[in-house]
Backbone bond lengths (Angstrom), bond angles and torsions (degrees), N, CA, C in turn:
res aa  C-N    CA-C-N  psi(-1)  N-CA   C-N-CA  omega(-1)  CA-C   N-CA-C  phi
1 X - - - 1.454 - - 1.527 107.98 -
2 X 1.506 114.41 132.33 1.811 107.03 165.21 0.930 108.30 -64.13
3 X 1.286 105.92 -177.91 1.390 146.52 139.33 1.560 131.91 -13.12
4 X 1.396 93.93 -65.82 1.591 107.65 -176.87 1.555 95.11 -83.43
5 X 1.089 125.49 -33.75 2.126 111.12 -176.38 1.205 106.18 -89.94
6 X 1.448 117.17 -21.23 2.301 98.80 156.61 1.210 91.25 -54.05
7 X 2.036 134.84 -61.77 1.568 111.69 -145.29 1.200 90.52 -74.45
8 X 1.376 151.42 -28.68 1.354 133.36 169.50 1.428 119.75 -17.00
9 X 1.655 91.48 -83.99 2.006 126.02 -158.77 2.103 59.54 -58.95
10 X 0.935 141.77 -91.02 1.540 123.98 -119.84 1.629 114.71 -66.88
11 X 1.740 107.26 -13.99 1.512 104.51 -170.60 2.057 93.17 -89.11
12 X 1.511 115.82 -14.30 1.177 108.03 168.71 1.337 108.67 -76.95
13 X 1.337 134.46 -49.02 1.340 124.01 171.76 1.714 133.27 -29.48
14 X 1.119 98.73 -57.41 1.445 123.29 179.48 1.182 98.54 -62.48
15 X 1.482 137.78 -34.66 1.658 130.48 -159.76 1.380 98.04 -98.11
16 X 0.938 127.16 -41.92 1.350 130.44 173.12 1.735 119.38 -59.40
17 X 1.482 119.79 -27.63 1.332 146.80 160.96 1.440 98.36 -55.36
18 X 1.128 85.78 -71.33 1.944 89.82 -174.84 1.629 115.72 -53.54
19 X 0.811 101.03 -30.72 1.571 112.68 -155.04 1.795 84.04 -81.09
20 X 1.464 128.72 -61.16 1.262 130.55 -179.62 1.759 113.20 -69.83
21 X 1.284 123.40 -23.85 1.264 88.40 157.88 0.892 122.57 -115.33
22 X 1.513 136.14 54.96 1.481 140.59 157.11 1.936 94.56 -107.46
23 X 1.373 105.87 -30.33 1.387 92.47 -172.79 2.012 101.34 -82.06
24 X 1.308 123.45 -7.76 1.483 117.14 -166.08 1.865 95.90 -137.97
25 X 1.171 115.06 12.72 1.918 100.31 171.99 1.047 109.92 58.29
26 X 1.431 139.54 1.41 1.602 124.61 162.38 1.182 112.04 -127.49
27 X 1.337 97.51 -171.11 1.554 104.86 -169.89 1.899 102.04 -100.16
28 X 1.127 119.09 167.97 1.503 139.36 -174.03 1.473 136.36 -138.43
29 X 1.454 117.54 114.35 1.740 127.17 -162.30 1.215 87.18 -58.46
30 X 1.642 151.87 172.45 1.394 135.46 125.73 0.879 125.26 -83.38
31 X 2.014 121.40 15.24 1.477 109.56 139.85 1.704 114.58 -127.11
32 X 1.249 109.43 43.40 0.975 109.34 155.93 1.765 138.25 -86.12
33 X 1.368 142.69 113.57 1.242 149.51 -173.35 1.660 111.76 -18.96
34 X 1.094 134.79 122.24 1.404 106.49 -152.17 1.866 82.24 -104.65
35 X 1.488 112.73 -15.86 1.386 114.92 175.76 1.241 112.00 -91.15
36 X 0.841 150.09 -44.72 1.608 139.62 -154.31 2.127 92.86 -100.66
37 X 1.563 128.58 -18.51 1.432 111.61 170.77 1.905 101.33 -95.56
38 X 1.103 125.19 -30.21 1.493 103.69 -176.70 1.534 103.61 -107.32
39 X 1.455 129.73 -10.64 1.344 98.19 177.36 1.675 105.05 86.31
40 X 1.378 108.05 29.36 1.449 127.79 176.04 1.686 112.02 -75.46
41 X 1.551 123.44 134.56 1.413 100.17 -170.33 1.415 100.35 -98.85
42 X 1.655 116.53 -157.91 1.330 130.18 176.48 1.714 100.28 -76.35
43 X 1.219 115.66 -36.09 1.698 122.21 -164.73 1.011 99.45 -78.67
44 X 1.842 138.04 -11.28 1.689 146.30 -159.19 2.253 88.91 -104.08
45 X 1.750 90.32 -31.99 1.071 76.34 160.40 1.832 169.55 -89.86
46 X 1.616 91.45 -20.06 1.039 136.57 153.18 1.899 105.02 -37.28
47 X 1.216 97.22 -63.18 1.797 118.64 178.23 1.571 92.81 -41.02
48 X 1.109 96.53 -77.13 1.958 112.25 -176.61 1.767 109.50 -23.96
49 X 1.670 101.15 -60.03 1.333 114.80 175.03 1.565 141.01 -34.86
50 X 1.745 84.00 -58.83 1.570 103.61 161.39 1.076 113.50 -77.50
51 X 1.609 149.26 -34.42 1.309 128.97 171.24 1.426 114.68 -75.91
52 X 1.157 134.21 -6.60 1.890 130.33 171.69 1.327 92.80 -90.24
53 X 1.566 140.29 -27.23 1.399 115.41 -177.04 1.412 103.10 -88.29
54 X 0.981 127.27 -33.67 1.545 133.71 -177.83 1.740 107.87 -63.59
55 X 1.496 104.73 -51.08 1.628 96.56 -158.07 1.561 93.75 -93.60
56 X 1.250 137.57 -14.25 1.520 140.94 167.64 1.895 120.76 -103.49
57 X 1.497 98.71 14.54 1.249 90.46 163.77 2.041 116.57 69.96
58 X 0.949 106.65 -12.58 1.637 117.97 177.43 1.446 117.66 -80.71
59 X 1.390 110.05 147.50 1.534 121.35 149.51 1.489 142.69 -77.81
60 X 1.076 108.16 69.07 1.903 97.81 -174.01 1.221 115.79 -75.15
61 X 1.459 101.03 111.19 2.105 108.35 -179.98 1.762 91.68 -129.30
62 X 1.649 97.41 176.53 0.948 111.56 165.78 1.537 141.26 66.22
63 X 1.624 104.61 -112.89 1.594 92.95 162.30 1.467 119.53 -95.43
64 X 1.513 119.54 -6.42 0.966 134.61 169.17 1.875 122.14 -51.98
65 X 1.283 101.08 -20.15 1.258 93.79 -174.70 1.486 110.00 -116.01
66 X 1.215 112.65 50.83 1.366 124.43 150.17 1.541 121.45 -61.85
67 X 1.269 126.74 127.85 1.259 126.70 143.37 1.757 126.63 -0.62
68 X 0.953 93.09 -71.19 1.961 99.78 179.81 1.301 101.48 -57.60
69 X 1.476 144.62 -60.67 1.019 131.94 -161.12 1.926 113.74 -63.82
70 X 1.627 117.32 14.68 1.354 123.44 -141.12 1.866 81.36 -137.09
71 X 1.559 114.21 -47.76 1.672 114.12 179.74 1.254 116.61 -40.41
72 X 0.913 152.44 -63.39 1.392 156.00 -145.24 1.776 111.50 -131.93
73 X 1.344 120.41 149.46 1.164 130.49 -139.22 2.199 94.00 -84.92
74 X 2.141 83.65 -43.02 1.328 102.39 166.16 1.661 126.45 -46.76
75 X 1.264 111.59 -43.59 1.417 133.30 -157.12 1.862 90.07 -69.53
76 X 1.372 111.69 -61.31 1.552 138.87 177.41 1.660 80.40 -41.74
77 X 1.660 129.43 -93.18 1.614 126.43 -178.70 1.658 89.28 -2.00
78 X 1.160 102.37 -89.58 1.554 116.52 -140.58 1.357 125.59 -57.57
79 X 1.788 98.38 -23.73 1.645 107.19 162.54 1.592 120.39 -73.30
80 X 1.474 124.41 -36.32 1.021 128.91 140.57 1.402 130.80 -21.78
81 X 0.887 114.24 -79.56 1.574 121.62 177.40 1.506 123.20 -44.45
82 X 1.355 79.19 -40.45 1.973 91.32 -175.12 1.287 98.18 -96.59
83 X 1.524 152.95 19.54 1.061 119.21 148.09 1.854 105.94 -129.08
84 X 1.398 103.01 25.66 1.533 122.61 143.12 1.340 111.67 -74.20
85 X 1.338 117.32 -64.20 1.545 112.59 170.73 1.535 119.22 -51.58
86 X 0.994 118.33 -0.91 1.737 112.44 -172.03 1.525 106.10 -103.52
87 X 1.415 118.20 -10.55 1.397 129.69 -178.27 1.314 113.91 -61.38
């Protein structure tokens, strides 16, 4: 990976950080379970959905919108990225 797609994956990290703890008052591992440590629902996820397609410009359909790709702050990075690259 360069240069510029670490500062990528990391300026998505951080926004997605931000974005979850203004929406939940705490702070967040970016690989910590964001469901099984806060008790995050499916409808918290949905939220998640529309703000990564909105604030990153993406489409999440399909098989993409599984659960797992939604657990972890990392997991969110990586769906990101890869469906930037698919553009």
């Amino acid at each position: 990976m360069n240069n510029q797609a670490e500062q990528d994956r990391a300026t998505v990290e951080q926004g997605v950080l931000r974005f979850l703890e203004a929406q939940t008052k705490r702070t967040w591992d970016p690989t910590a379970d964001l469901f099984a440590a806060g008790g995050l629902s499916s409808l918290f996820a949905m939220q998640l959905v529309v703000h990564l397609e909105q604030t990153y410009a993406i489409s999440i359909r399909g098989k993409d919108l599984r659960l797992d790709n939604f657990r972890t702050v990392a997991n969110m990075v990586e769906l990101v990225d890869r469906l930037r690259g698919d553009r």
